[in-house]
C-alpha positions as a LaTeX table, in Angstrom:
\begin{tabular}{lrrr}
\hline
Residue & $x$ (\AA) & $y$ (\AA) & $z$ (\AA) \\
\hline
Unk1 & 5.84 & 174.48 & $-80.67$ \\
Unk2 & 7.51 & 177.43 & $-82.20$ \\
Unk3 & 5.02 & 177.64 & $-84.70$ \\
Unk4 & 1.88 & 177.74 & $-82.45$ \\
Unk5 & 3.92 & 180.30 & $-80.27$ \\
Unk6 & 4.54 & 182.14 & $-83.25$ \\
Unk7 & 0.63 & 181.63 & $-84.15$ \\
Unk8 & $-0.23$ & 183.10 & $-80.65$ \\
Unk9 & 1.43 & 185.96 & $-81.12$ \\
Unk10 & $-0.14$ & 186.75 & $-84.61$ \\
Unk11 & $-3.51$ & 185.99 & $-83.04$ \\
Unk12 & $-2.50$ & 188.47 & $-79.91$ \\
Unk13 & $-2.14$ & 191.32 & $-82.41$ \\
Unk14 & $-4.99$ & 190.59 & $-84.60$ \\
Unk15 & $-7.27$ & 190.32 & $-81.39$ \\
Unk16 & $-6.06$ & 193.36 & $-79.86$ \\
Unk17 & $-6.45$ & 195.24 & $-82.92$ \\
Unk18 & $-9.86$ & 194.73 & $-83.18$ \\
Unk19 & $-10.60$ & 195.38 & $-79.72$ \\
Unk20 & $-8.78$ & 198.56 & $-80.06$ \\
Unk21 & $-10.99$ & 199.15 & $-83.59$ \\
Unk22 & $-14.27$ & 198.67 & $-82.11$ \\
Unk23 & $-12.77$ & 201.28 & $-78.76$ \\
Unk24 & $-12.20$ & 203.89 & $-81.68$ \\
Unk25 & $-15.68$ & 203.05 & $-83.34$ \\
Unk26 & $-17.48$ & 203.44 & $-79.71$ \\
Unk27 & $-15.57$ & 207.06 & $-79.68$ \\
Unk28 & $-13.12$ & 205.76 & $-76.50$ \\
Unk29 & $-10.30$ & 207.51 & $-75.12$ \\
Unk30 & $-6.94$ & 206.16 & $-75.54$ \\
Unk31 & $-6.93$ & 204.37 & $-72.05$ \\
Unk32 & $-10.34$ & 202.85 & $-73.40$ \\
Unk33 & $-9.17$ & 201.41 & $-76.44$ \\
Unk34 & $-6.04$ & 200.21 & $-74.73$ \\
Unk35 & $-8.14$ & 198.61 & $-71.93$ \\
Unk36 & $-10.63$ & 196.72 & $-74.96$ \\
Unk37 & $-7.54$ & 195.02 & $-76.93$ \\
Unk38 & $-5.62$ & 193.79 & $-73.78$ \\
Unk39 & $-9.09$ & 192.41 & $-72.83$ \\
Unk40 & $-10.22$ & 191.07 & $-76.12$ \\
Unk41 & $-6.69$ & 189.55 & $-76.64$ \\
Unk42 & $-5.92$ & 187.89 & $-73.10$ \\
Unk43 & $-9.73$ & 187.77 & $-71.31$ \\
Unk44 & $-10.11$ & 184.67 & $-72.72$ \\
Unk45 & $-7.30$ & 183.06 & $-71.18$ \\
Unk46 & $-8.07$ & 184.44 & $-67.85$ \\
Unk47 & $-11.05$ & 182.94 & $-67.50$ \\
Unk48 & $-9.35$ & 179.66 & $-68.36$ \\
Unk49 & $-6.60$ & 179.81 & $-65.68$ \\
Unk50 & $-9.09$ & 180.94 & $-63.37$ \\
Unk51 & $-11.60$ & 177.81 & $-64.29$ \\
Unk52 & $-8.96$ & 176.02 & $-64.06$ \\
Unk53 & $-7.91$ & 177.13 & $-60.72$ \\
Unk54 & $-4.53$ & 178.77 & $-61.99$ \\
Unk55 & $-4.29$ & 181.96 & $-60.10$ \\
Unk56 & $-2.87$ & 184.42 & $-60.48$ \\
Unk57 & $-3.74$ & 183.80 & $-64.19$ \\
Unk58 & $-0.70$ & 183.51 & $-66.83$ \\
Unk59 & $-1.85$ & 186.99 & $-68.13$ \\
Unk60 & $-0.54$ & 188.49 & $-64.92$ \\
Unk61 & 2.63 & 186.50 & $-64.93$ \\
Unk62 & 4.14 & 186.60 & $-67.71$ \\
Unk63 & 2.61 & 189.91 & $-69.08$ \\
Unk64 & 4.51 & 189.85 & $-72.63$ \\
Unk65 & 0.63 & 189.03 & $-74.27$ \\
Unk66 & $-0.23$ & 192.03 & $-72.47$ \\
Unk67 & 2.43 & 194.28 & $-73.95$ \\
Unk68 & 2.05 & 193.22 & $-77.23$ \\
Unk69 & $-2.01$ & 194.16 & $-77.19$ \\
Unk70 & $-0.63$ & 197.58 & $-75.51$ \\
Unk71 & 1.75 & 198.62 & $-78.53$ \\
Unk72 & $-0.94$ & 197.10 & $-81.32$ \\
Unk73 & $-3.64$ & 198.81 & $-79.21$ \\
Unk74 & $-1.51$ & 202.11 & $-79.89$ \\
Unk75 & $-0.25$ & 201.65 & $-83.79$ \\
Unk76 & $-4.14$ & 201.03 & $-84.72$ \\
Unk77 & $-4.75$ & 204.21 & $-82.06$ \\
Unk78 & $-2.47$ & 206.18 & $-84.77$ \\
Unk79 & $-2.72$ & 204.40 & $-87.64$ \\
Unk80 & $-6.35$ & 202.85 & $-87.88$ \\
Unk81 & $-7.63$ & 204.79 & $-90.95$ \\
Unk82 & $-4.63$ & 202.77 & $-93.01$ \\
Unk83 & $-5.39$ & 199.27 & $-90.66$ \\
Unk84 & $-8.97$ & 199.71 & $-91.51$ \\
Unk85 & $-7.82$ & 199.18 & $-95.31$ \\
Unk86 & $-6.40$ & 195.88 & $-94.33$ \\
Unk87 & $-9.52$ & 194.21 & $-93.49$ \\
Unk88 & $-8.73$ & 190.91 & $-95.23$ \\
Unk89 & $-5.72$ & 190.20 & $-93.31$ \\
Unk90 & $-6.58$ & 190.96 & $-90.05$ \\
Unk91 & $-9.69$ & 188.40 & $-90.40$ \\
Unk92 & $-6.26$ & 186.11 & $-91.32$ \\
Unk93 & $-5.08$ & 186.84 & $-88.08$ \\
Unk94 & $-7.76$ & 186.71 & $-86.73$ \\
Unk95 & $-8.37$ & 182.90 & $-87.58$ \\
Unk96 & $-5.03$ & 181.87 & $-86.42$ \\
Unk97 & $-5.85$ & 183.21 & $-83.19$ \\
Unk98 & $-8.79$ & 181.25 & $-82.86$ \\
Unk99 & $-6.88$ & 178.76 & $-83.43$ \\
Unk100 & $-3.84$ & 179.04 & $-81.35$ \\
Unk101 & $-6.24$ & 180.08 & $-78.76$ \\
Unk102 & $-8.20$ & 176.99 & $-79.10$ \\
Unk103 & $-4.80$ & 174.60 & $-78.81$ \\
Unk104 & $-3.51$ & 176.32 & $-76.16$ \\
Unk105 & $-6.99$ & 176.35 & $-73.77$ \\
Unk106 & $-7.30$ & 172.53 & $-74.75$ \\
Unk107 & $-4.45$ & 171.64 & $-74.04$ \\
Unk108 & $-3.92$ & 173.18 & $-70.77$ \\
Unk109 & $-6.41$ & 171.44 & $-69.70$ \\
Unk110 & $-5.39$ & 168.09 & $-71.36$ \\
Unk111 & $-1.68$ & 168.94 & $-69.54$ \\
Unk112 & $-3.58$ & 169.74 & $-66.03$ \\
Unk113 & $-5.36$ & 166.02 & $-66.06$ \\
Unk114 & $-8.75$ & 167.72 & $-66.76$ \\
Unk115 & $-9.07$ & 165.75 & $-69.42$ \\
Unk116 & $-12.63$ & 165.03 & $-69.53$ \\
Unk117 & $-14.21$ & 165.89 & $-72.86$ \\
Unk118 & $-16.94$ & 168.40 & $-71.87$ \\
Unk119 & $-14.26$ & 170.26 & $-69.62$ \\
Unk120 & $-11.16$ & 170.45 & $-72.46$ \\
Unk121 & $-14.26$ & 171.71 & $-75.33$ \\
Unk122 & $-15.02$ & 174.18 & $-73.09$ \\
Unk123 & $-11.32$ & 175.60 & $-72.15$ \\
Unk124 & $-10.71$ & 175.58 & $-75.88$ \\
Unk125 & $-13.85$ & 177.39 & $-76.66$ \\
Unk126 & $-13.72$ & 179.92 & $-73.62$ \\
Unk127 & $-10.27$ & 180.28 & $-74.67$ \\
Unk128 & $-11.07$ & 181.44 & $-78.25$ \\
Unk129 & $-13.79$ & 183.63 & $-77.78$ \\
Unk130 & $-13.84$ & 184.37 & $-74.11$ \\
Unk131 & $-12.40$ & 187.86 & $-74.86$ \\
Unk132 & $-14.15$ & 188.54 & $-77.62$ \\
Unk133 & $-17.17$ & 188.25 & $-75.40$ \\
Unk134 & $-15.84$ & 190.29 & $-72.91$ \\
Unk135 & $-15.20$ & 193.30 & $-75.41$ \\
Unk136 & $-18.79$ & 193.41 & $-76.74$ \\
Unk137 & $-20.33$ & 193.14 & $-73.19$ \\
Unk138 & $-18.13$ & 196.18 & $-72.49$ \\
Unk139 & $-18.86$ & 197.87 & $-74.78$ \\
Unk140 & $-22.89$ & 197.26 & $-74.70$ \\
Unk141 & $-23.08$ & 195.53 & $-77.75$ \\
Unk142 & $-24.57$ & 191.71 & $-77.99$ \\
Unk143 & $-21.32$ & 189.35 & $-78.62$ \\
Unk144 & $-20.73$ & 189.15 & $-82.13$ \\
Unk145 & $-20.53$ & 185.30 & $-81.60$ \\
Unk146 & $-23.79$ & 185.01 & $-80.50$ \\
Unk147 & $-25.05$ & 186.73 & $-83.55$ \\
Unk148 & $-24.13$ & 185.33 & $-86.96$ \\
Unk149 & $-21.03$ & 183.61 & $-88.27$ \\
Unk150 & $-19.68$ & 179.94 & $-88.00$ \\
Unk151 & $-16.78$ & 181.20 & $-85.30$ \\
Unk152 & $-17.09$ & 179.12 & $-82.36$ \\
Unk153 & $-18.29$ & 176.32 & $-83.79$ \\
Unk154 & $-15.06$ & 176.17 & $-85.60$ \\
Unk155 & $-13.24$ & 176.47 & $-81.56$ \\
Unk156 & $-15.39$ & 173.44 & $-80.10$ \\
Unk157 & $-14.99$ & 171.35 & $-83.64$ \\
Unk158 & $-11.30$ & 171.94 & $-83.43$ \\
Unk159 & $-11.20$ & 171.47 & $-79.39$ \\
Unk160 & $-12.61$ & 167.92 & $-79.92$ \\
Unk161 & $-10.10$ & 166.73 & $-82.49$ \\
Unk162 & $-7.79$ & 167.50 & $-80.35$ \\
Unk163 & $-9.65$ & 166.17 & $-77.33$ \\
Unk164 & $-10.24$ & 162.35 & $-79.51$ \\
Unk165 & $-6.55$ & 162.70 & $-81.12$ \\
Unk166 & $-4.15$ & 163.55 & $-77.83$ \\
Unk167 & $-3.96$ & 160.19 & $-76.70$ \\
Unk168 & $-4.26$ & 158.28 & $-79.96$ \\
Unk169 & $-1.29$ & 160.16 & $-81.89$ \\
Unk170 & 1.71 & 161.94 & $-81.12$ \\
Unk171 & 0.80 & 164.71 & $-78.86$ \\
Unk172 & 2.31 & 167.47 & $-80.99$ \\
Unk173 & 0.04 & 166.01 & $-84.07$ \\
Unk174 & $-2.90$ & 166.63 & $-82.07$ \\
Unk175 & $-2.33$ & 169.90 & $-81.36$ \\
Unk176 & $-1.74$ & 171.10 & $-85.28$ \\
Unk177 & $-5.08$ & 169.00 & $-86.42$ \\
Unk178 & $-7.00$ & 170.85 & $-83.83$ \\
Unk179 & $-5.23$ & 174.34 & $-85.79$ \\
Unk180 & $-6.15$ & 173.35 & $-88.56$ \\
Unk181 & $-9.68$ & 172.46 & $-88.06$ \\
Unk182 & $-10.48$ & 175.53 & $-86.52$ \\
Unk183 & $-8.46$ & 177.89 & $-88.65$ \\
Unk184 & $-9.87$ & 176.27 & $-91.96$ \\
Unk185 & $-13.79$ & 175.78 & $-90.62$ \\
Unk186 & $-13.13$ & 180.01 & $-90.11$ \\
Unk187 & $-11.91$ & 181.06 & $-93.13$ \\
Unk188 & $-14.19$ & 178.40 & $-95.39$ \\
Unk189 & $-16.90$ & 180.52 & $-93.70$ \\
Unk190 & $-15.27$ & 183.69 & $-94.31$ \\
Unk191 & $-14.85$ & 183.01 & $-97.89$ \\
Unk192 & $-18.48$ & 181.44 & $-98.71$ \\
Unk193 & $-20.10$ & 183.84 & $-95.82$ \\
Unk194 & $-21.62$ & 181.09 & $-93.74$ \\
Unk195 & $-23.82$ & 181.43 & $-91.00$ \\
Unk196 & $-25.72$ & 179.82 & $-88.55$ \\
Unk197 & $-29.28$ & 179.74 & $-88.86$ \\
Unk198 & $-30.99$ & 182.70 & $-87.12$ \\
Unk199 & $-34.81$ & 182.69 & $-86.38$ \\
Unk200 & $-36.80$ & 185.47 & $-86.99$ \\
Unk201 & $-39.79$ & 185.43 & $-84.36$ \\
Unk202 & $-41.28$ & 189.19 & $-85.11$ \\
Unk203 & $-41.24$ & 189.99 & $-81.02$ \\
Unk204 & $-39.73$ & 193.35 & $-81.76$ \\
Unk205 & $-42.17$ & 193.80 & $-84.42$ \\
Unk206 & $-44.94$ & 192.92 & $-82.22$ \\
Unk207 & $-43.47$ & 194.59 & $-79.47$ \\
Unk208 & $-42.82$ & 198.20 & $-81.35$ \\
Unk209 & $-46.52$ & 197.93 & $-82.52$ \\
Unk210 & $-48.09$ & 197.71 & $-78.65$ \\
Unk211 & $-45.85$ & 200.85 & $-77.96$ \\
Unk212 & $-47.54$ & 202.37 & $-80.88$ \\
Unk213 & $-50.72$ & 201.67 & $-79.80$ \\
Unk214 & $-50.38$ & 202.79 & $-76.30$ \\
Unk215 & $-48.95$ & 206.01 & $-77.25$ \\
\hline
\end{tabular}
């Protein structure tokens, strides 16, 4: 498990860092961009324990997750011009903390005896992009997940290997197939820039055309 702890924390930074990124983008003040990485990197997991009926949630008890988005929230504060050049990486991170995230929400829920498939999907999902969500909402922007990019597709694909593969292998197996899944579905999309299919309806079109006409 070192490994996945290990992964956790490299997906803490790099989703703290870009909660911090889009705080500095929105023009925030330093409590701001603190307040968007700590959610972006541990709101997911909140909502999980809470779900999950694990109050107070792990976030609040052991609040080293929440230090380490603190201190990355401040070195991109002071440093983001150079982070900013070091795009490529952080979307690295970025995919091992979908990943880890993933693991970690389905298994908790695997561990807890929730194990029914709809219910460990969706801890593994809500786990991955739960704070993501969060940070757009706050920020009054429409979650980037809803918008383009194969991202949590990747978190429920990997969420039901591991949901199919707990019981059948060695429990430890499980969890690194489900990392791996999800971490390699990202980045092939990354590389090739795949994206789910958007439809393009023309309401605002039609819509910015009646105010014309009123006016």
């Amino acid at each position: 498990m070192f490994l996945l702890d290990t992964f956790e924390i490299a997906g803490t930074v790099a989703f703290a860092i870009s909660g911090a990124l889009i705080g500095i983008r929105k023009e925030l003040d330093i409590f701001g961009v603190i307040f968007l990485a700590i959610t972006t990197a541990v709101g997911g997991g909140i909502f999980r324990d809470v779900f999950l009926g694990k109050t107070p949630p792990m976030a609040f008890v052991k609040p080293i997750y929440c230090l380490i988005s603190i201190l990355s929230a401040l070195l991109t504060f002071i440093f983001h011009k150079k982070i900013l050049k070091l795009k490529n990486i952080i979307l690295i991170f970025d995919a091992i903390g979908l990943g880890a995230f993933t693991v970690i929400g389905s298994t908790t829920a695997m561990i807890g005896n929730m194990d029914k498939p709809f219910l460990v999907i969706c801890m593994g999902l809500l786990t991955g992009i739960g704070g993501g969500i969060l940070r757009d909402v706050f920020v009054k922007d429409i979650p980037l997940v809803f918008q383009r990019e194969i991202y949590a597709i990747a978190s429920v694909l990997g969420s039901t290997s591991l949901y199919y593969t707990y019981n059948n292998f060695k429990s430890i197996s499980s969890l690194y197939m489900c990392f791996i899944i999800t971490f390699a579905i990202r980045m092939i999309a990354v590389k090739y820039n795949l994206n789910l299919p958007v439809l393009k309806s023309g309401i605002h079109l039609e819509e910015h055309k009646a105010c014309e006409t009123e006016a």
